[in-house]
Each structure stands twice: as structure tokens, then as C-alpha cells.
PASEBA-1860 file (N, C-alpha, C; in nm, 3 decimals):
! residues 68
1> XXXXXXXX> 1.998/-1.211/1.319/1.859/-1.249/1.304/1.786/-1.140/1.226 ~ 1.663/-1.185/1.198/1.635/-1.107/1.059/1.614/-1.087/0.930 ~ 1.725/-1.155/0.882/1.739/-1.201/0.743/1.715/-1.301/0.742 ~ 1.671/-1.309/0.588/1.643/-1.464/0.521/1.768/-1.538/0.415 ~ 1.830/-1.653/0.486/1.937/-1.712/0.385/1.814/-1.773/0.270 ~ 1.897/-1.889/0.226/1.904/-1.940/0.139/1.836/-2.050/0.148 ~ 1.851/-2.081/0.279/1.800/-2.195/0.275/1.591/-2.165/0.310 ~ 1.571/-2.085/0.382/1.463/-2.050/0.420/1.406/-1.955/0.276
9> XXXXXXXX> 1.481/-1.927/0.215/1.411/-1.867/0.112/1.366/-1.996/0.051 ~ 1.451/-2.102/-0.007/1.401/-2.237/-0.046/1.350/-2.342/-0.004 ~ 1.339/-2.323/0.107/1.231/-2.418/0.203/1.055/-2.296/0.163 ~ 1.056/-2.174/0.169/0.910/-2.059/0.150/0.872/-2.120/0.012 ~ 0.983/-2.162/-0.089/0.933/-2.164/-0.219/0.899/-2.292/-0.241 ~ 0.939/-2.400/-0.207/0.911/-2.543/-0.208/0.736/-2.520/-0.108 ~ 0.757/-2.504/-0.032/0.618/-2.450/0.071/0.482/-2.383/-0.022 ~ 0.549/-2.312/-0.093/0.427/-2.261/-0.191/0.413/-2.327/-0.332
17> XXXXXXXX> 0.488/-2.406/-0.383/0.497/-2.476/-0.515/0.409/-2.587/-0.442 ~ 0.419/-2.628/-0.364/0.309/-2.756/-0.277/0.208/-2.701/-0.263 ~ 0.196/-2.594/-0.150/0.058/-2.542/-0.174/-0.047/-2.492/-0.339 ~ -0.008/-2.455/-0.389/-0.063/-2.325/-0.483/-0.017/-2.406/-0.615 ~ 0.105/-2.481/-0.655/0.103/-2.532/-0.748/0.173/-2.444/-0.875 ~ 0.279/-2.513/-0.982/0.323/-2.422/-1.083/0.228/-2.308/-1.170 ~ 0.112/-2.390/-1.191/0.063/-2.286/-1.269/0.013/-2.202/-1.204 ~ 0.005/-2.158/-1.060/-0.052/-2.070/-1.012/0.019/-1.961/-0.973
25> XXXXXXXX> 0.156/-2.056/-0.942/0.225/-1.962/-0.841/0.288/-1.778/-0.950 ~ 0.338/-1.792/-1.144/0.333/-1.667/-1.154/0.178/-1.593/-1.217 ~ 0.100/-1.649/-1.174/-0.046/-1.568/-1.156/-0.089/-1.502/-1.003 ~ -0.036/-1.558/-0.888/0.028/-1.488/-0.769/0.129/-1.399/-0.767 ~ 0.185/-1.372/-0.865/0.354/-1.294/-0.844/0.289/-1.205/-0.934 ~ 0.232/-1.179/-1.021/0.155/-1.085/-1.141/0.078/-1.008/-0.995 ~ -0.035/-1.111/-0.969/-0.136/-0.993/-0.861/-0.081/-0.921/-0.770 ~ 0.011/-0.999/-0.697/0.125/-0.907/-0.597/0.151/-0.785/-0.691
33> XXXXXXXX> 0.246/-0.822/-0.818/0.315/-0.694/-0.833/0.232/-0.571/-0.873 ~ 0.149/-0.581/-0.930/0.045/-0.498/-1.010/-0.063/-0.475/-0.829 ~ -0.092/-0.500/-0.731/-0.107/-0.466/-0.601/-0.012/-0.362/-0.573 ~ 0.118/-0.417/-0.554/0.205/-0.332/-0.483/0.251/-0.186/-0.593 ~ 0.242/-0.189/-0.686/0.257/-0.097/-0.803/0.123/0.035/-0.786 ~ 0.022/-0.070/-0.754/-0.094/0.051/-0.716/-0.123/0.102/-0.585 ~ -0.039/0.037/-0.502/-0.041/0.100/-0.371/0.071/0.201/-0.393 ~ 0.183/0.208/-0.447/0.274/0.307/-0.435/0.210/0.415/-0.517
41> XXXXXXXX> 0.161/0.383/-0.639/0.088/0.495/-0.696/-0.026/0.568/-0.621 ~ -0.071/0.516/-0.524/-0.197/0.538/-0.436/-0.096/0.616/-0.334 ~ 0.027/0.579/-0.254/0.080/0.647/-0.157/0.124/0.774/-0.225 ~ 0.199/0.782/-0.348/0.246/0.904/-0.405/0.157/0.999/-0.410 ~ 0.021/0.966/-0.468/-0.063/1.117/-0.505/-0.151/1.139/-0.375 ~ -0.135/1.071/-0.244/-0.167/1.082/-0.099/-0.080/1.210/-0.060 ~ 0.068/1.175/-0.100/0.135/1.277/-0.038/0.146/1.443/-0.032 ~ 0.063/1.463/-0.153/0.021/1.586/-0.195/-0.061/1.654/-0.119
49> XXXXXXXX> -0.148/1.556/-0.104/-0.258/1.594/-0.025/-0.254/1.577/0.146 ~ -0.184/1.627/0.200/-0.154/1.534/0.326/-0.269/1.672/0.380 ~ -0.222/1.815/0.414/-0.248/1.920/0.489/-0.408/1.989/0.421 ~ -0.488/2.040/0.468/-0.651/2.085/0.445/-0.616/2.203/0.397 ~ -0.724/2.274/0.311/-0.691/2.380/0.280/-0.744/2.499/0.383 ~ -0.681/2.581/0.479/-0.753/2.644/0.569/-0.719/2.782/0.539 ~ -0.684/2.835/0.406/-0.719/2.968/0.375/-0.891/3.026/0.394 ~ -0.987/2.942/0.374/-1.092/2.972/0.397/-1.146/2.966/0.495
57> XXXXXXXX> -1.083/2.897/0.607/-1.123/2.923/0.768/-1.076/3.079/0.877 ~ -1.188/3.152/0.948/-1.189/3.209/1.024/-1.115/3.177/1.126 ~ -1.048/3.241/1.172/-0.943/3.195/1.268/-1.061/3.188/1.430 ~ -1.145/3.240/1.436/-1.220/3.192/1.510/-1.322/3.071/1.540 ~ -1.256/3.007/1.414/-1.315/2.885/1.417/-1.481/2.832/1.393 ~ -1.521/2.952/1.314/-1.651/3.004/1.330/-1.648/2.992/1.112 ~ -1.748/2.906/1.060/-1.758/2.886/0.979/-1.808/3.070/0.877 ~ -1.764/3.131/0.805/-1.785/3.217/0.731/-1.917/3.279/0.688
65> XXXX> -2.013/3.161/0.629/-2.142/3.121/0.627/-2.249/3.076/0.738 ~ -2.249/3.088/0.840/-2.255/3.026/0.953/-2.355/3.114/1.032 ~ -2.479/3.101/1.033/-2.567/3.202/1.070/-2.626/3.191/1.205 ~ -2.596/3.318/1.263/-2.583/3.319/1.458/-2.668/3.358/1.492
END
């Protein structure tokens, strides 16, 4: 269980050629891919940035500028 044969892949596509119709369906497969193309480009330059820069934090947790 899990996978998708053959037959359920062609029962999804008959399912959406009814719904959505030929001319729609590769103007759906364009937005998907160009979606999923900019989410991976969006996850990649995320990864860079994951950690803050805390060279400029006081280890006392006490802002630098911070008037007492």
C-alpha cells in the first residue's frame, strides 16, 4: 500500500480531463511546475539563512545599546 499503479494513475487522469478539460489541463501542469520550481528556489536560499547572527549579542542578554 502506498503506491499508485496504473490503473489509479488512469482512473486521476480521466478524473481531471472531465473535470478541468484538455485545454486546461497543460495550463495546470505549467502553474504546478513553475510553483514547485519556485518553492525549491525559495527552500534553497532559506537554507543559508537558517541560524541569527549573534556575534553582536552580549552574552548577558542585555542589548549593547540598551540604556539602564
Amino acid at each position: 500500500m502506498g503506491k499508485i499503479g496504473w490503473g489509479e494513475m488512469l482512473l486521476l487522469l480521466i478524473v481531471l480531463l472531465l473535470l478541468f478539460g484538455a485545454k486546461k489541463l497543460p495550463e495546470l501542469a505549467r502553474a504546478l511546475g513553475k510553483s514547485l520550481n519556485e518553492f525549491k528556489k525559495g527552500k534553497d536560499e532559506g537554507d543559508g539563512n537558517e541560524k541569527p547572527d549573534t556575534s553582536k549579542q552580549d552574552p548577558s542578554g542585555i542589548k549593547p545599546d540598551a540604556k539602564v
